[in-house]
C-alpha positions as CSV (number, residue, x, y, z in Angstrom):
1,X,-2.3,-26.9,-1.4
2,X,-0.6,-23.8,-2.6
3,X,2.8,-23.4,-2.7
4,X,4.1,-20.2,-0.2
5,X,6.3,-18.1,-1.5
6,X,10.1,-18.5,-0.3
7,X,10.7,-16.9,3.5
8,X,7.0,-17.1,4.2
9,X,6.3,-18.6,8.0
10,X,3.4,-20.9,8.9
11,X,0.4,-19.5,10.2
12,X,-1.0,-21.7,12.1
13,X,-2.5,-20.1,14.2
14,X,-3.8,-16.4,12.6
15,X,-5.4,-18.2,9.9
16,X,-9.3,-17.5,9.9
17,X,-7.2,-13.7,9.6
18,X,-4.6,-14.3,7.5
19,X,-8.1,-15.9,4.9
20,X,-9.8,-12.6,5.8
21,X,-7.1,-10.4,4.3
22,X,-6.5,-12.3,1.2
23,X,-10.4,-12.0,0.8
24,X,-10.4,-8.3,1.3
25,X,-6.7,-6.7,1.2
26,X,-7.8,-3.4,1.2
27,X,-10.0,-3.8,4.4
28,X,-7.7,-2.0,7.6
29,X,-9.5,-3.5,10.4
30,X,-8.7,-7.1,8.9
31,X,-4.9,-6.5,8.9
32,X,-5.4,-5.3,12.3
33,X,-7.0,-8.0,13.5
34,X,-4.4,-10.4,11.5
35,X,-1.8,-8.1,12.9
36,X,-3.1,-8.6,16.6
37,X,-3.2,-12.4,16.3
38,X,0.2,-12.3,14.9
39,X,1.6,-10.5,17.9
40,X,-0.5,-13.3,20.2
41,X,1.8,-16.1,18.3
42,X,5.3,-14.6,18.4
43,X,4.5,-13.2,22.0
44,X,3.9,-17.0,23.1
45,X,6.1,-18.6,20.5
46,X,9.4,-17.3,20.4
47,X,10.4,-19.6,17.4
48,X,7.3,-18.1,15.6
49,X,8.1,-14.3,16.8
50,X,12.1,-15.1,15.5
51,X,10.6,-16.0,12.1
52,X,8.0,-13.4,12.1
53,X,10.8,-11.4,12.5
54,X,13.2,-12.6,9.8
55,X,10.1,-12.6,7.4
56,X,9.6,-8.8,8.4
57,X,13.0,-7.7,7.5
58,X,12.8,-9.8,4.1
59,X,9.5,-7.7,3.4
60,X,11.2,-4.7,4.1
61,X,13.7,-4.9,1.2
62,X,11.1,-6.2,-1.4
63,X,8.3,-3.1,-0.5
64,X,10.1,-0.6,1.6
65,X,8.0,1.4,4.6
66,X,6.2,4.0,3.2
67,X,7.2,6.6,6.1
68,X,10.8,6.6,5.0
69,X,12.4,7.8,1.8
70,X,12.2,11.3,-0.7
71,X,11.3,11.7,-4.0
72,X,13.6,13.3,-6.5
73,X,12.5,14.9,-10.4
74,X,14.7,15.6,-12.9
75,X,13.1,18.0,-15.9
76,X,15.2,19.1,-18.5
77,X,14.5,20.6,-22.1
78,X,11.3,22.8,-23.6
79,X,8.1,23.8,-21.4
80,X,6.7,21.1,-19.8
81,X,3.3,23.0,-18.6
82,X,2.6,21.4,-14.8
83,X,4.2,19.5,-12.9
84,X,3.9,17.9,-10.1
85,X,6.0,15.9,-7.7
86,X,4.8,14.3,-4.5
87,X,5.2,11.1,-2.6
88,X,2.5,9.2,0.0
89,X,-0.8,11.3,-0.9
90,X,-3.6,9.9,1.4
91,X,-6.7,11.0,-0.4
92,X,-7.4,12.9,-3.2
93,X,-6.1,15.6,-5.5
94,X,-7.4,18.2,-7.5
95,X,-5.2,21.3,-9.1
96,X,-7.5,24.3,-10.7
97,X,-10.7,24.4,-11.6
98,X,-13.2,21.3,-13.2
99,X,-13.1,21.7,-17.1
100,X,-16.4,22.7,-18.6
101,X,-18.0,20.5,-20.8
102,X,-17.7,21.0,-24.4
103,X,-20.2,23.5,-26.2
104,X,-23.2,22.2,-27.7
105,X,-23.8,22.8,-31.3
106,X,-25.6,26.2,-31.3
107,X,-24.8,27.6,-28.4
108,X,-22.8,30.2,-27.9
109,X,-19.9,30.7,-26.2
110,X,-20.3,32.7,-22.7
C-alpha cells in the first residue's frame, strides 16, 4: 500500500472518487463528484469534516486559491519588444496576426 503524504485524511468512504480523480485529474465533473461525497463524510462525521478541514487549510499554504492574489513585473534596461503580464487566463491567447509561412524557393514575395 502507498504511503500518504503527511496531513492527508482517510478516505474511506469517497474512494471509488477519490480513484476516479487520480485516473483523470483534469476531468471537472470527477472532482465534483469526489467533492460531493466528501461533503456527505464530514456532514455525517464530524471527526472526518474537522480533518477535512485541517487538511484544507494545509493545502491552502502549499497551492494557494487561484481567486486571490496579483501579479507584479519588474522590466528594466534596453527594448524588450512585447510583453505581457497576466494572471489566471481561462482559455486561449493570441496577440496579432498568424505568421505566414516561409517563401518557397521561387516565388516571389507579394
Amino acid at each position: 500500500m502507498a504511503t500518504e503524504p503527511s496531513g492527508a485524511i482517510d478516505l474511506v468512504l469517497g474512494g471509488p472518487e477519490l480513484t476516479a480523480v487520480q485516473q483523470q485529474p483534469a476531468d471537472e465533473n470527477r472532482a465534483r463528484m469526489l467533492s460531493i461525497a466528501l461533503a456527505a463524510r464530514a456532514g455525517a462525521d464530524a471527526g472526518f469534516a474537522a480533518a477535512l478541514e485541517a487538511w484544507h487549510r494545509q493545502a491552502q499554504q502549499v497551492v494557494p486559491m487561484t481567486t486571490t492574489g496579483n501579479t507584479s513585473t519588474y522590466i528594466s534596461g534596453g527594448t524588450q519588444g512585447n510583453v505581457v503580464t497576466t494572471r489566471d487566463v481561462l482559455g486561449g491567447m493570441q496577440f496579432g496576426q498568424p505568421a505566414s509561412p516561409p517563401a518557397q524557393p521561387g516565388q516571389a514575395d507579394s
